[in-house]
TIROMAR-936837 format. One line per field, with one value per residue (C-alpha): x, y, z; residue number from 1; residue in one letter. Coordinates in Angstrom, 2 decimals. Each point is the difference from the previous one (the first is absolute). Layout:
N
u = X/... .
v = Y/... .
w = Z/... .
num = NUM/... .
residuo = A/... .
END
This chain:
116
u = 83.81/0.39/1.19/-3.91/-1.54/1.02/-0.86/-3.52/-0.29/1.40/-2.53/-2.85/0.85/0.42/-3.60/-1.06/2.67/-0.79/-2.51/-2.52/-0.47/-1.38/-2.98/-0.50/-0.56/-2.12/-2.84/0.26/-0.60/-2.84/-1.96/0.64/-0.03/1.60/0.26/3.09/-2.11/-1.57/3.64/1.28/-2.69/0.93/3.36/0.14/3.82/1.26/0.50/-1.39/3.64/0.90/-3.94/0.55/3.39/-1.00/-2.80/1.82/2.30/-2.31/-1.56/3.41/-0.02/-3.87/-0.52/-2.69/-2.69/0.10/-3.04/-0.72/-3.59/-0.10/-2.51/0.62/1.29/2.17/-0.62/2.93/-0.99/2.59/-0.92/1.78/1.30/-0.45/3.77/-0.02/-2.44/2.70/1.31/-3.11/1.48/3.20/-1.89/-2.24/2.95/1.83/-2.95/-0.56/3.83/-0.25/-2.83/2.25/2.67/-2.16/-0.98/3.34/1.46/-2.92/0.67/3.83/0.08/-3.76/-1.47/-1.48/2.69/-0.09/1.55/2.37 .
v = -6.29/2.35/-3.41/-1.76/3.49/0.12/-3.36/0.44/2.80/-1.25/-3.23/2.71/2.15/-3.23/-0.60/3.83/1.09/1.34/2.68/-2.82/-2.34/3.02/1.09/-3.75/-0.52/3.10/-1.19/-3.55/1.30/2.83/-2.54/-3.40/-2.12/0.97/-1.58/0.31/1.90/2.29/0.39/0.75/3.17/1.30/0.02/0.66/1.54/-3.87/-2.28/-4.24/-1.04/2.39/-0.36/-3.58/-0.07/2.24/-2.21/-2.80/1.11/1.22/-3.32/-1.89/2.26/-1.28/3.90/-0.54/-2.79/-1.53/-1.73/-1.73/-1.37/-3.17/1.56/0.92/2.89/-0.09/1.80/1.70/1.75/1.88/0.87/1.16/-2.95/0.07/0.35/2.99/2.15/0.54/2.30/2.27/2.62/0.05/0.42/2.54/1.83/0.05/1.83/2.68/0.59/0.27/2.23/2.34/-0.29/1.31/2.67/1.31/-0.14/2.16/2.66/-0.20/0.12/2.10/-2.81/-3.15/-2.97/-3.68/-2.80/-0.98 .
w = 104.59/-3.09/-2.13/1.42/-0.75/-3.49/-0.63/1.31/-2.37/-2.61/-0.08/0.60/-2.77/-2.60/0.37/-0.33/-2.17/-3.30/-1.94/-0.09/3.22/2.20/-2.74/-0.42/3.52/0.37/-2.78/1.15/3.66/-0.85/-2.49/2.15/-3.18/-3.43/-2.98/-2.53/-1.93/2.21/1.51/-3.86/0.21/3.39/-1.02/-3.32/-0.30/0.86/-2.43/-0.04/0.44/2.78/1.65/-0.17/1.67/3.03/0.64/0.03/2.62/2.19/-0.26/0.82/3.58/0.43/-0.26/-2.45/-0.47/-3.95/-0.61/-2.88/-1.11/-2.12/-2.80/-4.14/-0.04/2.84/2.91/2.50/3.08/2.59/3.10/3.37/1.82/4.07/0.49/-2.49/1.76/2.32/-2.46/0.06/2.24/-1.58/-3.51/1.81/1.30/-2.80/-1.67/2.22/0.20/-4.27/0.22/2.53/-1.85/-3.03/1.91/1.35/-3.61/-1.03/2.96/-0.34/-4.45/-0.56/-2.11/-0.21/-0.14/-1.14/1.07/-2.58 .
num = 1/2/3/4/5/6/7/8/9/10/11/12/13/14/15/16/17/18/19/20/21/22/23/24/25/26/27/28/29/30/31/32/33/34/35/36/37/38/39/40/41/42/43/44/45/46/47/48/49/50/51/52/53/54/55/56/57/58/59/60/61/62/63/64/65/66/67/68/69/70/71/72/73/74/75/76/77/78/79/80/81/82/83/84/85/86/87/88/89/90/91/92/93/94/95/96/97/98/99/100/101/102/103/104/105/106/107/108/109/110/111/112/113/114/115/116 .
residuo = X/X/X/X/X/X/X/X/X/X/X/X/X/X/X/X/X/X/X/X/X/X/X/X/X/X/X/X/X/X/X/X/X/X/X/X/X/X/X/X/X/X/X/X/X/X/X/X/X/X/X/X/X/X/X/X/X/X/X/X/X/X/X/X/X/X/X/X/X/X/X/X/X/X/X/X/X/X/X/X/X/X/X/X/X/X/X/X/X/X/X/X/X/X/X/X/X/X/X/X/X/X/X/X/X/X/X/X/X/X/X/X/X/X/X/X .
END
């Protein structure tokens, strides 16, 4: 059973893993629709490569919704696909866990803490 578990996880964690894929998720989800662009502003500490990349994965586990409008200049939209709103309570979760976990590193060390 631990062998299955793991391997559960693991596939889990190789679509969330990463600084990125979570804050990603959570503008895509909170806005409906993004474009690149708008994404590029919301996240502005992400590069086009690395932006490009993460959306490209989450596409490939139909987490995300790509579409693309046939005008001049091209148009990209990403939105939440019906599958991926299964991950809105873990996402959710996973907030309010950070936002704890912010707050017990303030009680326990006196000061305000980042992620790194």
């Amino acid at each position: 059973m631990a062998k299955e578990c793991a391997g559960t996880i693991e596939t889990a964690l190789d679509i969330l893993v990463g600084k990125w894929k979570p804050v990603i998720l959570f503008h895509i989800i909170e806005n409906e629709t993004l474009r690149f662009s708008e994404l590029q502003r919301l996240v502005p500490e992400i590069t086009k490569k690395m932006l490009t990349t993460q959306l490209r994965e989450l596409e490939y586990h139909d987490i995300i919704n790509r579409k693309v409008y046939a005008q001049i200049p091209p148009k990209v939209e990403y939105s939440i696909s019906k599958y991926g709103k299964g991950l809105m309570p873990l996402l959710e979760s996973m907030h309010h866990w950070g936002t704890s976990h912010l707050v017990h590193l303030k009680e326990l060390y006196g000061e305000e803490v980042r992620s790194k």
